[in-house]
Each structure stands twice: as C-alpha cells, then as structure tokens.
BAVO-843711 format. One record per atom (N, C-alpha, C, O): x, y, z; atom name. Coordinates in nm, 4 decimals, padded with zeros to 6 digits. Atoms other than C-alpha are relative to their C-alpha. Example, Ala and Ser with C-alpha at 12.3 -4.5 7.8 and 13.67 -1.06 7.14 Angstrom:
+----------+----------+----------+----+
|     east |    north |       up | at |
+----------+----------+----------+----+
|  00.0890 | -00.1190 |  00.0000 |  N |
|  01.2300 | -00.4500 |  00.7800 | CA |
|  00.0900 |  00.1200 |  00.0000 |  C |
|  00.1936 |  00.1181 |  00.0665 |  O |
| -00.0820 | -00.1190 | -00.0060 |  N |
|  01.3670 | -00.1060 |  00.7140 | CA |
| -00.0770 |  00.1090 |  00.0730 |  C |
| -00.0261 |  00.2198 |  00.0899 |  O |
+----------+----------+----------+----+
END
This chain:
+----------+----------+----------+----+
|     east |    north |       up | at |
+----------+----------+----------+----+
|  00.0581 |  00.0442 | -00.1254 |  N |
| -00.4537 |  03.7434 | -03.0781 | CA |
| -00.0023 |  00.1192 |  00.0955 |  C |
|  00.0965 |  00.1898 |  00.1155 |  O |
| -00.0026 | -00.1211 | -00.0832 |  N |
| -00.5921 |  04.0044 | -02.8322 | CA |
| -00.0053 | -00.0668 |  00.1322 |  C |
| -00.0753 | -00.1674 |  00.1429 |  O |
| -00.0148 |  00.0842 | -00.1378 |  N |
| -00.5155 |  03.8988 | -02.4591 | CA |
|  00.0420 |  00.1352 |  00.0831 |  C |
|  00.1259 |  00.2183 |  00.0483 |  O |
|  00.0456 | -00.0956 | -00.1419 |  N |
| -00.5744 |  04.1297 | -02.1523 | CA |
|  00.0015 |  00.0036 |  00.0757 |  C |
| -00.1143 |  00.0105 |  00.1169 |  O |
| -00.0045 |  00.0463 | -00.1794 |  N |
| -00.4701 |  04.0880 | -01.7884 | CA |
| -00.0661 |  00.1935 |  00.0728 |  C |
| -00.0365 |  00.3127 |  00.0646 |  O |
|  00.0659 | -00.1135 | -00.0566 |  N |
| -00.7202 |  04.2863 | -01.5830 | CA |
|  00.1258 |  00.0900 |  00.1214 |  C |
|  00.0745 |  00.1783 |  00.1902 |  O |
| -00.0492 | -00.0622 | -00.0834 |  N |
| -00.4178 |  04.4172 | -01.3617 | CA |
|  00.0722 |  00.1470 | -00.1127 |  C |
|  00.1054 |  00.2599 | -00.0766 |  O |
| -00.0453 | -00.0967 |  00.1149 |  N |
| -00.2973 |  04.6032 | -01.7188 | CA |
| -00.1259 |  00.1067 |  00.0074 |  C |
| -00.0690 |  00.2020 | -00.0457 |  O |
|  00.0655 | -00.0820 | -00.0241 |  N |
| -00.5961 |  04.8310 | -01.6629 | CA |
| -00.0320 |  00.1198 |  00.0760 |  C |
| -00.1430 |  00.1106 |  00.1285 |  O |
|  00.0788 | -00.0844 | -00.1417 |  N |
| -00.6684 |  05.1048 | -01.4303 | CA |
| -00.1017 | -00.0159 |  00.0306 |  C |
| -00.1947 | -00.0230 | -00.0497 |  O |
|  00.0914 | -00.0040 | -00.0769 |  N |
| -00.8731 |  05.0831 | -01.2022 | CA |
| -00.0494 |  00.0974 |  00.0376 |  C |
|  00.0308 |  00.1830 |  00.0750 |  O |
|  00.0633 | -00.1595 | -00.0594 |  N |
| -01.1639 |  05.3823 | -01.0944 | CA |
| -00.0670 | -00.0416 |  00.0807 |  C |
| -00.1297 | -00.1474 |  00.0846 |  O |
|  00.1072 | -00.0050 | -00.1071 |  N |
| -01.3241 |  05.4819 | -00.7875 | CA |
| -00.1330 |  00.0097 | -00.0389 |  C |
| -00.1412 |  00.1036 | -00.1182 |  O |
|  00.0844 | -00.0752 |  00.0452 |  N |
| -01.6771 |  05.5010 | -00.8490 | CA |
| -00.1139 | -00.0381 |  00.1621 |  C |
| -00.0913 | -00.1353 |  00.2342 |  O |
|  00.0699 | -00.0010 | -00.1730 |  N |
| -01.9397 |  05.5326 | -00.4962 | CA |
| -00.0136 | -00.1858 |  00.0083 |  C |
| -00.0573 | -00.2513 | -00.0864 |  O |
|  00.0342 |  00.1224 | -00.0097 |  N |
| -01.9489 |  05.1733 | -00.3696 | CA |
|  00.1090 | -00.0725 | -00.0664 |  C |
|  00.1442 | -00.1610 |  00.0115 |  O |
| -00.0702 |  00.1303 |  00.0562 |  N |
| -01.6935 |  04.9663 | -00.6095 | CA |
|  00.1439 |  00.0787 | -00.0805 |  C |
|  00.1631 |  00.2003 | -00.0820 |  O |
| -00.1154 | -00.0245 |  00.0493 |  N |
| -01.3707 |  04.9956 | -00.7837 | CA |
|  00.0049 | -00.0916 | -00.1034 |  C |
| -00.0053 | -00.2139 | -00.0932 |  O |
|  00.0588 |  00.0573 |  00.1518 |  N |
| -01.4063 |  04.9213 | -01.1523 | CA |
|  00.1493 |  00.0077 | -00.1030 |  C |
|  00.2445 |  00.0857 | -00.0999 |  O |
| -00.0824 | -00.0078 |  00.0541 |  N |
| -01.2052 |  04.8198 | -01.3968 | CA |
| -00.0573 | -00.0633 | -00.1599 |  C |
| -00.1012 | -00.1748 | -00.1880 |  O |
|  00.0764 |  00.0782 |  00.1357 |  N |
| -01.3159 |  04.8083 | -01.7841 | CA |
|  00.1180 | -00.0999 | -00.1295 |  C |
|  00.2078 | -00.0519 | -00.1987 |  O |
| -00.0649 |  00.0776 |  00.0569 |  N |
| -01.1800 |  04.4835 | -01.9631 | CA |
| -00.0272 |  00.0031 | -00.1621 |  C |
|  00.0391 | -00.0638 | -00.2413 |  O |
|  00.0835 | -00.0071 |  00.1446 |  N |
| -01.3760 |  04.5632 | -02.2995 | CA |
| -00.0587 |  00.1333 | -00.0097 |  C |
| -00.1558 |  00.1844 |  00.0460 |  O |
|  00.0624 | -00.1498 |  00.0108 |  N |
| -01.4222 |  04.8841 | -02.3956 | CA |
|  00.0797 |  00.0390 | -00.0770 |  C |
|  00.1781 | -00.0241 | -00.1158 |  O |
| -00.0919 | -00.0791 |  00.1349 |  N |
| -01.3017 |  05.1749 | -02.6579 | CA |
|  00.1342 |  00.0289 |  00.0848 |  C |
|  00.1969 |  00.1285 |  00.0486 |  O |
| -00.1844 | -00.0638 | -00.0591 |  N |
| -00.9550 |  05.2280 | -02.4562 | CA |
|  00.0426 | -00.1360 |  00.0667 |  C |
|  00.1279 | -00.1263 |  00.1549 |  O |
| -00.0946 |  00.0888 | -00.0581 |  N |
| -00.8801 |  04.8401 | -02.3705 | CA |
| -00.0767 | -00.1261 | -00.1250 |  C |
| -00.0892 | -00.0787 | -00.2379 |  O |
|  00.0044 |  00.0482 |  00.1154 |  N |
| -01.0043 |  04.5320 | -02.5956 | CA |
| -00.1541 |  00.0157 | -00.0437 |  C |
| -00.2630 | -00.0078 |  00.0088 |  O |
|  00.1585 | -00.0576 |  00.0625 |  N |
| -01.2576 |  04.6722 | -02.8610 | CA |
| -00.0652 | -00.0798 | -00.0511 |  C |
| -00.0356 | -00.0929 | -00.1698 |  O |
|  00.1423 |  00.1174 |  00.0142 |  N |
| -01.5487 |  04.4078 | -02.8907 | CA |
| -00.0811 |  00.1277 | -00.0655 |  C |
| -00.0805 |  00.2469 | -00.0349 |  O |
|  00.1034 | -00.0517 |  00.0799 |  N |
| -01.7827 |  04.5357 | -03.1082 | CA |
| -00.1401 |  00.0024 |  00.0696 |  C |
| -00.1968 |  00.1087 |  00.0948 |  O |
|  00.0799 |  00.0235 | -00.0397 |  N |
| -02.0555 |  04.3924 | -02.9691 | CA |
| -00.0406 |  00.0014 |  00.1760 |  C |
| -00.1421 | -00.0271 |  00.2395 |  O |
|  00.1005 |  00.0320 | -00.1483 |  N |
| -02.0719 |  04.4061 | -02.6117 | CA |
|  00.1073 |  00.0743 |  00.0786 |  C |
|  00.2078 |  00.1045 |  00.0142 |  O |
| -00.1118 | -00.0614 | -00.1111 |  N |
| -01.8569 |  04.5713 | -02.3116 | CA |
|  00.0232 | -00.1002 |  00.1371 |  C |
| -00.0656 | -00.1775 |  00.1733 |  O |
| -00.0039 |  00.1059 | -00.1030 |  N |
| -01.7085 |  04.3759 | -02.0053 | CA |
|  00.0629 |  00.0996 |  00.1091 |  C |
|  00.1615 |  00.1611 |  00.0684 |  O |
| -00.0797 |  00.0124 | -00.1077 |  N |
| -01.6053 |  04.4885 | -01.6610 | CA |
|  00.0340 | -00.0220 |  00.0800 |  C |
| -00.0625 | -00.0933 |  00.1077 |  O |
| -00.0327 |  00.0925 | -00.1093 |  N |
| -01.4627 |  04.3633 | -01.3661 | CA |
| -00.0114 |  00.1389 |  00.1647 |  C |
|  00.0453 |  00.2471 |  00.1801 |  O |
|  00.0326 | -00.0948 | -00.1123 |  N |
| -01.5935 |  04.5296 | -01.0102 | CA |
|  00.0285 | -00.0140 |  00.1350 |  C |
|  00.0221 | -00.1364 |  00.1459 |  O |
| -00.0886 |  00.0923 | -00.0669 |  N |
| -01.4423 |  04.4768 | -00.6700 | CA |
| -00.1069 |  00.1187 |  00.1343 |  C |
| -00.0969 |  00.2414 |  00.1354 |  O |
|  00.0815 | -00.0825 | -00.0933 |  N |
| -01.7279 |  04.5914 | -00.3403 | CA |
|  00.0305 | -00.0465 |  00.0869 |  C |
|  00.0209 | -00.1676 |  00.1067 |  O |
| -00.0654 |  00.0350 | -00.1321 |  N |
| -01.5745 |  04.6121 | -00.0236 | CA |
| -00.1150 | -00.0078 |  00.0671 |  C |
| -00.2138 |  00.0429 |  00.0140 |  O |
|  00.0736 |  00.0962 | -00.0848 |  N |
| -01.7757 |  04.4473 |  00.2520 | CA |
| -00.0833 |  00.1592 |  00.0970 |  C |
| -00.0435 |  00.2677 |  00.1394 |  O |
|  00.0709 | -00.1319 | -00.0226 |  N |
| -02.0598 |  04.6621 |  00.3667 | CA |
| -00.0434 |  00.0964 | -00.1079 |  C |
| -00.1502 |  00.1557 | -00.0930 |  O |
|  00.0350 | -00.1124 |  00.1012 |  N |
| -02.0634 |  04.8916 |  00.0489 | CA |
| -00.1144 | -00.0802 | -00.0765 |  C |
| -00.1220 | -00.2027 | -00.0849 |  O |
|  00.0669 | -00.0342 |  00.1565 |  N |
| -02.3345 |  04.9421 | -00.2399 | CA |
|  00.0313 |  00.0392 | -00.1051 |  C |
|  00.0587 |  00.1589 | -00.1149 |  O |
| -00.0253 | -00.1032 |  00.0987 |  N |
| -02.2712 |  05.0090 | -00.5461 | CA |
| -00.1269 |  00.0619 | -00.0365 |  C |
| -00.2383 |  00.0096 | -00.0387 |  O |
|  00.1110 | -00.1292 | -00.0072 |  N |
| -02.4589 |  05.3755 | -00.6171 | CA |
|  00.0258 |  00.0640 | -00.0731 |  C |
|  00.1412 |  00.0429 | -00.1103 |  O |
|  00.1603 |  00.0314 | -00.0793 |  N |
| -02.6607 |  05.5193 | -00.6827 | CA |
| -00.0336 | -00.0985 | -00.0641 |  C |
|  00.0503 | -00.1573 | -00.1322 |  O |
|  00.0848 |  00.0987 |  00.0786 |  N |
| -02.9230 |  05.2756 | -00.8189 | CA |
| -00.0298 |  00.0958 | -00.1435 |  C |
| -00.0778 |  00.2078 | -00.1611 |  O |
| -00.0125 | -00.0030 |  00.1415 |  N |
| -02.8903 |  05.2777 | -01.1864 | CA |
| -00.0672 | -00.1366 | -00.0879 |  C |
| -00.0871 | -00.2556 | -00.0637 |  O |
|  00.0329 |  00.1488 |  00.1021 |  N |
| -03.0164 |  05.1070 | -01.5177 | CA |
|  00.0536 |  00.0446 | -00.1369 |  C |
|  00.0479 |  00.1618 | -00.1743 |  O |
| -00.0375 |  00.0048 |  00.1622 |  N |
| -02.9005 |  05.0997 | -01.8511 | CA |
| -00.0953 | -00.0020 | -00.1378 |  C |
| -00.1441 | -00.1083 | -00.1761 |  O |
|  00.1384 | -00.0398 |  00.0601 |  N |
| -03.1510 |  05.2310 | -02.1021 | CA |
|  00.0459 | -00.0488 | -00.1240 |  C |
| -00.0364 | -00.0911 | -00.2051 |  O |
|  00.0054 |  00.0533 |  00.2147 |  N |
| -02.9681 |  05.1292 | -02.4709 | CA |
|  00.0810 | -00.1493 |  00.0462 |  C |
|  00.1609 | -00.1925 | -00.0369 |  O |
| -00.0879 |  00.1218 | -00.0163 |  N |
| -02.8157 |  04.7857 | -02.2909 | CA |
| -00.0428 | -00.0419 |  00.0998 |  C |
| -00.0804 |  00.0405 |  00.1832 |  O |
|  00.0033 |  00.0719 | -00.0685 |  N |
| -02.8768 |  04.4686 | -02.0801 | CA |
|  00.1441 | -00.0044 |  00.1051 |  C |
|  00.2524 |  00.0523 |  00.0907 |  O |
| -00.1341 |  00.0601 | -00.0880 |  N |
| -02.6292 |  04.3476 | -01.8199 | CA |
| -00.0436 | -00.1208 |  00.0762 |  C |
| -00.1445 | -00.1349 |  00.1453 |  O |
| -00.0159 |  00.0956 | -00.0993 |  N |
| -02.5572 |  04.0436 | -01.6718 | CA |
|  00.1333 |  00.0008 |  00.0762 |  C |
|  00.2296 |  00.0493 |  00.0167 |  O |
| -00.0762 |  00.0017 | -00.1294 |  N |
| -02.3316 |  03.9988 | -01.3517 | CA |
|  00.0275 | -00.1358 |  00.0260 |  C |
| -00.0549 | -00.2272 |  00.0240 |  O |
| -00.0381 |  00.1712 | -00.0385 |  N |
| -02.1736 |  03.6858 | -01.2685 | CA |
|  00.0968 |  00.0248 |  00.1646 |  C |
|  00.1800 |  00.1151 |  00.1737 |  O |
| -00.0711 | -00.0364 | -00.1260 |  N |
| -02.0304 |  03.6693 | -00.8830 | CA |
|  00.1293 | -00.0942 | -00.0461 |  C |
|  00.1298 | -00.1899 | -00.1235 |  O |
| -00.1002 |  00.0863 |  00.0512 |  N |
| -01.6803 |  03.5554 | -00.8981 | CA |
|  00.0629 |  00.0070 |  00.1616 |  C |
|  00.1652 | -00.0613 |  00.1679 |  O |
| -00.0283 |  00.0309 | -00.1433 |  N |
| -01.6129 |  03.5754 | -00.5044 | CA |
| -00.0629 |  00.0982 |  00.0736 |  C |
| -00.0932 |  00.2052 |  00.0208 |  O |
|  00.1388 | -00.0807 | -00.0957 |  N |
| -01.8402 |  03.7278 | -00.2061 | CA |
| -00.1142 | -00.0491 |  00.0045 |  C |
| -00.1333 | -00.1531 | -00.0586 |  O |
|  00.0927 |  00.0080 | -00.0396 |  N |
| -02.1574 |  03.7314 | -00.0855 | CA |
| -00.1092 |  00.1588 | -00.0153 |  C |
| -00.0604 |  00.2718 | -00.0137 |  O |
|  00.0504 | -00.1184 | -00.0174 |  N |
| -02.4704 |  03.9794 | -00.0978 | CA |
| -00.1233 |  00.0166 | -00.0950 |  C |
| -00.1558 | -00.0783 | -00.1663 |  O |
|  00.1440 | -00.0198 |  00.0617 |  N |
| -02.7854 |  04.0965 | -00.2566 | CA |
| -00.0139 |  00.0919 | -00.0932 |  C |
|  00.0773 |  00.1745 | -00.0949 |  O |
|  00.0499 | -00.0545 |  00.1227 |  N |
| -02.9181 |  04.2540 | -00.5369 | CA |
| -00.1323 |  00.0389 |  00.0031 |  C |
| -00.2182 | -00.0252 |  00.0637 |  O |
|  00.1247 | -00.0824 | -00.0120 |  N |
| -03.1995 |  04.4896 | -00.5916 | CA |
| -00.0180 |  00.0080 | -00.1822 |  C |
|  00.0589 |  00.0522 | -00.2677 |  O |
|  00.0477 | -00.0491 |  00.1344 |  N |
| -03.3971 |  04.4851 | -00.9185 | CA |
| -00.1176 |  00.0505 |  00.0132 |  C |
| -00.2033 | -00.0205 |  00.0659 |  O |
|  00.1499 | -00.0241 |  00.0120 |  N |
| -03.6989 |  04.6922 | -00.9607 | CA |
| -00.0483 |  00.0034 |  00.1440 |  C |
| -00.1525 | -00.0608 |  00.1564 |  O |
|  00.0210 |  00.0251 | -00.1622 |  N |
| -03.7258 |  04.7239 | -00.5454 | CA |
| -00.0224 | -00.1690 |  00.0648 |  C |
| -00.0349 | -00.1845 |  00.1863 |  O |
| -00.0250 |  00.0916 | -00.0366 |  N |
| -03.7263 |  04.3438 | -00.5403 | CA |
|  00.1223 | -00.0537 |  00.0386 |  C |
|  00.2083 | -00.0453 | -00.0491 |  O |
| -00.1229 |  00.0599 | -00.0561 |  N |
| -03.4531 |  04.1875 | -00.3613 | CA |
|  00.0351 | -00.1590 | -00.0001 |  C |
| -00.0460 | -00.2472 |  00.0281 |  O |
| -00.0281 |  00.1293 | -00.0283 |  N |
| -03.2744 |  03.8821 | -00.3645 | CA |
|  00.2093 | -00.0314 |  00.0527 |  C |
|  00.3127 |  00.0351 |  00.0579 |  O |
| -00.1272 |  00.0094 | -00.0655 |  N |
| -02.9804 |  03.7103 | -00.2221 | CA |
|  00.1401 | -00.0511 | -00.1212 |  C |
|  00.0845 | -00.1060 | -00.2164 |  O |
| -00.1070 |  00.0236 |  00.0835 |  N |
| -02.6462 |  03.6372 | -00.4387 | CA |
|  00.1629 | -00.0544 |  00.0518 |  C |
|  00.2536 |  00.0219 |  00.0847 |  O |
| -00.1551 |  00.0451 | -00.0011 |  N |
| -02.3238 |  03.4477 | -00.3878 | CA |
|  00.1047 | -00.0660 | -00.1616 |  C |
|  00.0713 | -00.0871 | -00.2782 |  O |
| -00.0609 |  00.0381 |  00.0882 |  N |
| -02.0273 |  03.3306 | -00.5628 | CA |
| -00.0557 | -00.0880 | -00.0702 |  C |
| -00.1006 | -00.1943 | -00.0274 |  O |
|  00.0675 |  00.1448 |  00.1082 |  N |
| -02.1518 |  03.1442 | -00.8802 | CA |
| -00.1438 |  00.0578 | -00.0609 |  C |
| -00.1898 |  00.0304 | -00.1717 |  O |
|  00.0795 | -00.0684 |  00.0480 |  N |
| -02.4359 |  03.3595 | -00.8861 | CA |
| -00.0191 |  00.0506 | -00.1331 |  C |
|  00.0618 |  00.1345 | -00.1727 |  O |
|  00.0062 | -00.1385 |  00.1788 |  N |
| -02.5592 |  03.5100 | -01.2779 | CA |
| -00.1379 |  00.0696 |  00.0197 |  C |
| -00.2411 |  00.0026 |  00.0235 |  O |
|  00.1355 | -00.0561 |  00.0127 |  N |
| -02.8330 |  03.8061 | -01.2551 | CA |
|  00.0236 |  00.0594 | -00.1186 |  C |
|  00.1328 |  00.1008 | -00.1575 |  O |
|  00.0321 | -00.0728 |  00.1064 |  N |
| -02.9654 |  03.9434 | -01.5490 | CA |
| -00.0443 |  00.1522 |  00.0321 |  C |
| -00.1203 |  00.1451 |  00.1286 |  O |
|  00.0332 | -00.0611 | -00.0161 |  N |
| -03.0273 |  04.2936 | -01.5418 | CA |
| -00.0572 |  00.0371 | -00.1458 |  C |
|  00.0188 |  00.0629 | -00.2391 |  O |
|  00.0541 | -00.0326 |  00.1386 |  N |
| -03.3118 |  04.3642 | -01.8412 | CA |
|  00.0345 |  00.1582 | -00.0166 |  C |
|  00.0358 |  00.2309 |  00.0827 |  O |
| -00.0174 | -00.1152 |  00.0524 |  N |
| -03.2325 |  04.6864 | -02.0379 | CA |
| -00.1358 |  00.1099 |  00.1005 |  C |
| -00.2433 |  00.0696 |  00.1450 |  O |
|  00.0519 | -00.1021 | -00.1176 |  N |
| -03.3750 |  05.0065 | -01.8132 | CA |
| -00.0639 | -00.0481 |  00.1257 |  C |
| -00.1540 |  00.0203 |  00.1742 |  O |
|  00.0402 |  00.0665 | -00.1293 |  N |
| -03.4398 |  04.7756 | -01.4975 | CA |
|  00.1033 |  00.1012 |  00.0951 |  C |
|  00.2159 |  00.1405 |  00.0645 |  O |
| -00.0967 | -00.0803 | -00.1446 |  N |
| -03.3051 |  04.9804 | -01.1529 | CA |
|  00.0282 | -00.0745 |  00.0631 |  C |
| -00.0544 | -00.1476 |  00.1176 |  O |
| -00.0618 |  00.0873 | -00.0929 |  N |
| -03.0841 |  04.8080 | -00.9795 | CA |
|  00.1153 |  00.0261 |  00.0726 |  C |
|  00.1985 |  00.0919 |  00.0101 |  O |
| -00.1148 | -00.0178 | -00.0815 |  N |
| -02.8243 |  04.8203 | -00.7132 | CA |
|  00.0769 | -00.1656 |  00.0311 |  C |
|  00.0007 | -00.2543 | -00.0074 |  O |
| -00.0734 |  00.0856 | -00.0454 |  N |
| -02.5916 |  04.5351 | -00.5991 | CA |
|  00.0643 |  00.0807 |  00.1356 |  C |
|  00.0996 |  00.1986 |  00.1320 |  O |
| -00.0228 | -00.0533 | -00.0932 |  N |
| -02.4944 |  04.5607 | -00.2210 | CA |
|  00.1132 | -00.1702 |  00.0459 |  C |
|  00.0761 | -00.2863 |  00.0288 |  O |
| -00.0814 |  00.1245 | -00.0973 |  N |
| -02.1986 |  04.3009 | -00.0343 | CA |
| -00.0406 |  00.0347 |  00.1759 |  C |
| -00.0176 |  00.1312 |  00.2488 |  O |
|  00.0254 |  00.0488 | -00.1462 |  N |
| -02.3263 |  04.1713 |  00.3053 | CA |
|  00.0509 | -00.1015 |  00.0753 |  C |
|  00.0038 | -00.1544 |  00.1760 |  O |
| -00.1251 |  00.1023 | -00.0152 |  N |
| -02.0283 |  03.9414 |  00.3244 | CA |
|  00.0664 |  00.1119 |  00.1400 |  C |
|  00.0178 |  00.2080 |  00.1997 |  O |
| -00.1116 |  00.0021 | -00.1002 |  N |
| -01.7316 |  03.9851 |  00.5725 | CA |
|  00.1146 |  00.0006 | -00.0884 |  C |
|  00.2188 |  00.0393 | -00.0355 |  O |
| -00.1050 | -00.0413 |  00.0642 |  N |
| -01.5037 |  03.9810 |  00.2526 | CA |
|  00.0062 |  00.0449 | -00.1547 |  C |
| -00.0659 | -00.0170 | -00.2329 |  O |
|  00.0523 | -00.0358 |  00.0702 |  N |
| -01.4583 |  04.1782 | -00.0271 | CA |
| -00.1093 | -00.0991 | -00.1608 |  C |
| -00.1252 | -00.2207 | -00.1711 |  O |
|  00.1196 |  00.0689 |  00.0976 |  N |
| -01.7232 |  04.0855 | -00.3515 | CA |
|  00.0822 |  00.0162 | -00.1353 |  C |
|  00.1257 |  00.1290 | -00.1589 |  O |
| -00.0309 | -00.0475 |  00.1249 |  N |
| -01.5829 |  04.0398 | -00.7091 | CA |
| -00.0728 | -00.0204 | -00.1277 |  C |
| -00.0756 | -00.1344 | -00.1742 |  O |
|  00.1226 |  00.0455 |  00.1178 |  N |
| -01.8355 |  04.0681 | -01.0144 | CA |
|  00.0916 |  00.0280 | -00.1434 |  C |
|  00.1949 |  00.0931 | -00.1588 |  O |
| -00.0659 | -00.0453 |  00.1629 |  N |
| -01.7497 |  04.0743 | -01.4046 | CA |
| -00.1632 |  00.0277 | -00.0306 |  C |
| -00.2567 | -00.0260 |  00.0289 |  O |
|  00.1079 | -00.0785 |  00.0398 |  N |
| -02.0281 |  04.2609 | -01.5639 | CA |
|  00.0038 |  00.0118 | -00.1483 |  C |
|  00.0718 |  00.0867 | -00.2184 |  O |
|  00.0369 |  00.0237 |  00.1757 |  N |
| -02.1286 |  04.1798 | -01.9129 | CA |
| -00.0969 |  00.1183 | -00.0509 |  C |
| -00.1994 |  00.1331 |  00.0156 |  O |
|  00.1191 | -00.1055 |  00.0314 |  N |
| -02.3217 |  04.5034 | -02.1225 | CA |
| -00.0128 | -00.0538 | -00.1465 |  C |
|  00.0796 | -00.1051 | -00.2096 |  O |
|  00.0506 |  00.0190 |  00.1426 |  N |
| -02.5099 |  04.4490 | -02.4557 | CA |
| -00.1193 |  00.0336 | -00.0300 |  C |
| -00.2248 | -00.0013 |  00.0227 |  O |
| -00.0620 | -00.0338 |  00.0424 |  N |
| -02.5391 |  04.6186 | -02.6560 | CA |
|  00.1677 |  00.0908 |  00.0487 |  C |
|  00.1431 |  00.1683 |  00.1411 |  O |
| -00.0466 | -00.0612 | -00.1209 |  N |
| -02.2059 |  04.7740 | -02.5188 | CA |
| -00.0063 |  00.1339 |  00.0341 |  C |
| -00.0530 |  00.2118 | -00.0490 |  O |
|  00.0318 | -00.0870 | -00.0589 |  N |
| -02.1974 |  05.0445 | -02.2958 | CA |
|  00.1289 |  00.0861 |  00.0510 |  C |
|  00.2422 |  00.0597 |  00.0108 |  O |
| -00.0826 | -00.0578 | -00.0704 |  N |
| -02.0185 |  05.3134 | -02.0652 | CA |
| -00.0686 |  00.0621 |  00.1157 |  C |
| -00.1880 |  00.0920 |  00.1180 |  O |
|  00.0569 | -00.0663 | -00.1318 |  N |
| -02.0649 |  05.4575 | -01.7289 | CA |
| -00.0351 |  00.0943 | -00.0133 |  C |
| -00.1014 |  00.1396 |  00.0799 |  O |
|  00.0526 | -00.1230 |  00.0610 |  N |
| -02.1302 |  05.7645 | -01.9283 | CA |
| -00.1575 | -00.0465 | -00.0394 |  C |
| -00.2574 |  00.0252 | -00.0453 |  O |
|  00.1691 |  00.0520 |  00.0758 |  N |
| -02.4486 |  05.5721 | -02.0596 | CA |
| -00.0820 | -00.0393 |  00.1232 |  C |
| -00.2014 | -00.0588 |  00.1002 |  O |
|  00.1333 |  00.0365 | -00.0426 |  N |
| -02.6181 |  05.4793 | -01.7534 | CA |
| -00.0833 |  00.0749 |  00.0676 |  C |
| -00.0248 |  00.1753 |  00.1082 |  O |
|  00.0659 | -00.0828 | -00.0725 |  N |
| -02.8831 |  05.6333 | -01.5814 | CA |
| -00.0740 |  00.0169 |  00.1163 |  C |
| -00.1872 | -00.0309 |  00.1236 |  O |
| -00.0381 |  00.0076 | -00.1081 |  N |
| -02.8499 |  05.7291 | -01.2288 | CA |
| -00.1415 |  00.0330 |  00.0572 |  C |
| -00.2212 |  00.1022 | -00.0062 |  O |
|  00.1362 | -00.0242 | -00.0880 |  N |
| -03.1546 |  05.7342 | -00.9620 | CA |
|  00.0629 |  00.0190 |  00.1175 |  C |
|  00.1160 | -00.0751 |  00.1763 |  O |
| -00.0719 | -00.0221 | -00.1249 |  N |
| -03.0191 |  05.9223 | -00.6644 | CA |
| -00.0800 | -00.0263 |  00.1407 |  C |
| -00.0427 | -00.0525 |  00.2551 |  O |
|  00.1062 |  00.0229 | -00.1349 |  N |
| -03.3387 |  05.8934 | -00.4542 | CA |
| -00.0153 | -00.1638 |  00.0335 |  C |
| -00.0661 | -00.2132 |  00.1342 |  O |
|  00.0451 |  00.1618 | -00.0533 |  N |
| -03.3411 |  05.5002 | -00.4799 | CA |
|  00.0961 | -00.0605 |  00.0701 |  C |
|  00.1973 | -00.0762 |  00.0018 |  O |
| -00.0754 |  00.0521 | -00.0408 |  N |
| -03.1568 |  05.3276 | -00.2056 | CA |
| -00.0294 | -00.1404 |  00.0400 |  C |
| -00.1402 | -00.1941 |  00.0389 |  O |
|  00.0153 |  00.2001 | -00.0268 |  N |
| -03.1034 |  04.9419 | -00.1082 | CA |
| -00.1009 |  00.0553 |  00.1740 |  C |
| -00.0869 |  00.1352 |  00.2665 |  O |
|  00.0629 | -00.0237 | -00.0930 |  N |
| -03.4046 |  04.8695 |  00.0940 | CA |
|  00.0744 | -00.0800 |  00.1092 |  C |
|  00.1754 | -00.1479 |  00.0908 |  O |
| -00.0844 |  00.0519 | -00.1150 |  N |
| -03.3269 |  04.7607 |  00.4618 | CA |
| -00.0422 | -00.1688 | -00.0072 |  C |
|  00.0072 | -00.2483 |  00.0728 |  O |
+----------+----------+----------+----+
END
C-alpha cells in the first residue's frame, strides 16, 4: 500500500504559487499520470502563462476563489471548480479571493515543471 501525506513533501517556490508534487519520480510513482497540489496567495498568478505540450491537465479548486485564462479567454472559478487544460493550451490561473486558493493539478500523460512551456510575454488580461 502506497499512502502519502502532502505535508511529507517539500514544498517549492515557483512565481505565483507554492507547489508541492504528490505523484511524481521522487514521491508516489504512478506510471501514468502526475499529481500536484498548489497553494496561490490572494492577489497572485501563477506565471508565466504556460502549456503543456506532451500532457493535458486538469485542476480541481479545493478552496478559494479566482479566474482562469485559457487561450486569452477568461473565466471565473471557485471551490468545486474542474478546468480542463487541453494538451499545449496557454493558460494562467490567477486568485481574486481575499483568501489563499488551493488547487490539485492532475497531468497526463505525466509531467514535470521541467516539461512545460513558458510564455513570458502572456499576462492575465485585466
């Protein structure tokens, strides 16, 4: 039995969120897919706008408020929320809450922050 408390992890800074990977080659190795858990303090983006070119992601809100950018379309997102992000779609996630935002982030095929690919010129429109 493999069992995993996300506080057994480290946690990394990365611009916008503080990440922590629950599924991956250095915590439990799923074959098939990667998981992590993301934590965006109130006001932040996570940045730059990125997409994932060999993998999908979906996002599930698990507390907060805030919007999401796919493809320069925008929409709004709260707890309970699931967006799909299709394989090489650009997207940002931004919290416009008052307290912090917590997402788990599903990749598949899986992935690494080494794999995605960053767009520095695209920012969350106003």
């Amino acid at each position: 039995m493999t069992i995993l408390h996300e506080d057994d992890v480290p946690e990394n800074e990365h611009p916008g969120r503080f990440m922590r990977w629950l599924a991956s080659d250095d915590s439990l190795p799923a074959q098939n897919l990667s998981v992590c858990v993301i934590r965006v303090l109130p006001g932040e983006a996570v940045r730059p706008a990125h997409s994932h070119p060999n993998s999908e992601e979906l996002i599930y809100i698990i507390s907060g408020s805030g919007k999401v950018m796919i493809e320069s379309e925008v929409g709004s997102v709260r707890a309970g929320s699931a967006i799909l992000f299709e394989q090489g779609k650009v997207h940002m996630l931004k919290n416009t809450g008052d307290v912090e935002m917590k997402v788990i982030c599903f990749f598949a095929p899986a992935t690494s922050i080494d794999n995605y690919q960053m767009f520095e010129a695209v920012d969350f429109p106003d």
